[in-house]
C-alpha positions as CSV (number, residue, x, y, z in Angstrom):
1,X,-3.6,18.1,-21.6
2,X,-0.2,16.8,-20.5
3,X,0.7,13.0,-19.5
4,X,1.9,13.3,-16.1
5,X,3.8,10.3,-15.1
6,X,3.9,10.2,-11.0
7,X,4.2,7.9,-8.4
8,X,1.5,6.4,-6.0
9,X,2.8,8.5,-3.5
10,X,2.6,11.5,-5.9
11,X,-1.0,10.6,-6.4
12,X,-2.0,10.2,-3.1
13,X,-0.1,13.7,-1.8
14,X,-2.0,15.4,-4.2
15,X,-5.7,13.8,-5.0
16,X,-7.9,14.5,-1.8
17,X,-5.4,13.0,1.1
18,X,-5.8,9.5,1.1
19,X,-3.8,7.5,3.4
20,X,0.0,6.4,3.2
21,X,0.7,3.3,5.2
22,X,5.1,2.5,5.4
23,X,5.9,-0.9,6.7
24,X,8.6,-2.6,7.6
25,X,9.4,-6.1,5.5
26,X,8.0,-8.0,8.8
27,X,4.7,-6.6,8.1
28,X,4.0,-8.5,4.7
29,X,2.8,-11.8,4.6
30,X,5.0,-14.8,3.1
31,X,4.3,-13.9,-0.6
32,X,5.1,-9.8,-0.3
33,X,1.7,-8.9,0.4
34,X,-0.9,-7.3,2.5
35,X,-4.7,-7.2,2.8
36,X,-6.8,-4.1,3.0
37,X,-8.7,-2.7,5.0
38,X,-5.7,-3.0,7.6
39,X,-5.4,-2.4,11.2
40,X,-1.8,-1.0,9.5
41,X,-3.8,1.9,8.3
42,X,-5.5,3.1,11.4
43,X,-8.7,2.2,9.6
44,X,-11.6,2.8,12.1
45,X,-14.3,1.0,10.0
46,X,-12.0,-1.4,9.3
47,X,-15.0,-3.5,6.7
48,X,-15.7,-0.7,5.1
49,X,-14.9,-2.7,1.4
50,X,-14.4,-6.1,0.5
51,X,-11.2,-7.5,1.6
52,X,-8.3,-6.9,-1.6
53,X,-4.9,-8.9,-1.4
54,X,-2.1,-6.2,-2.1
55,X,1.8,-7.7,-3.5
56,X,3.8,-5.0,-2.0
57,X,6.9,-7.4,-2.2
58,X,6.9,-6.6,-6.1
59,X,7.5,-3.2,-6.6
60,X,7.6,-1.5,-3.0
61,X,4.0,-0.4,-3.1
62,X,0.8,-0.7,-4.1
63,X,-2.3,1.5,-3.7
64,X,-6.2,-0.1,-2.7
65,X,-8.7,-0.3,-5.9
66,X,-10.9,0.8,-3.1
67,X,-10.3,3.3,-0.6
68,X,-6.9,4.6,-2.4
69,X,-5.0,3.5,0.8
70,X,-1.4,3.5,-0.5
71,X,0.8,1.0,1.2
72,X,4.5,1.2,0.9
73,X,7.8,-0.5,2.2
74,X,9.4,2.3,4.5
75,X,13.1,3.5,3.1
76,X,15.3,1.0,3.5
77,X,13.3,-2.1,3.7
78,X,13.2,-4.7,1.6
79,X,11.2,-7.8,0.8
80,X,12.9,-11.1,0.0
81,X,10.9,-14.3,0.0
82,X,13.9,-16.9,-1.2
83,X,13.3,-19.9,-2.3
């Protein structure tokens, strides 16, 4: 078996076609982050698993423990929170 080393994206592409949410820096909260489930994602039961706080602003995306809903800064866009 070989170690395949692939992006969120990668793993969302491939593994049973999960979503893939882009937003724009506006869309994150304060702190770099977003909730899921999201109205973002075009979620139609949008309770369908607890509430999970999501730090986007870190690294450009980040994938739901859930539902496997990858959210991801669209190109271009970055998140700055100064202090």
């Amino acid at each position: 078996m070989s170690t395949h080393n692939s992006t969120l994206v990668d793993q969302v592409q491939s593994a049973d076609r999960r979503s893939l949410v882009e937003l724009a820096a506006k869309d994150l909260n304060h702190q770099g982050g977003i909730f899921c489930p999201s109205p973002k994602a075009d979620m139609k039961l949008w309770n369908s698993h607890p509430k999970v706080y999501l730090d986007v602003g870190r690294t450009g995306e980040a994938k739901c423990p859930y539902c496997g809903t990858v959210y991801r800064l669209k190109a271009g866009e970055h998140f700055g929170a100064g202090h």
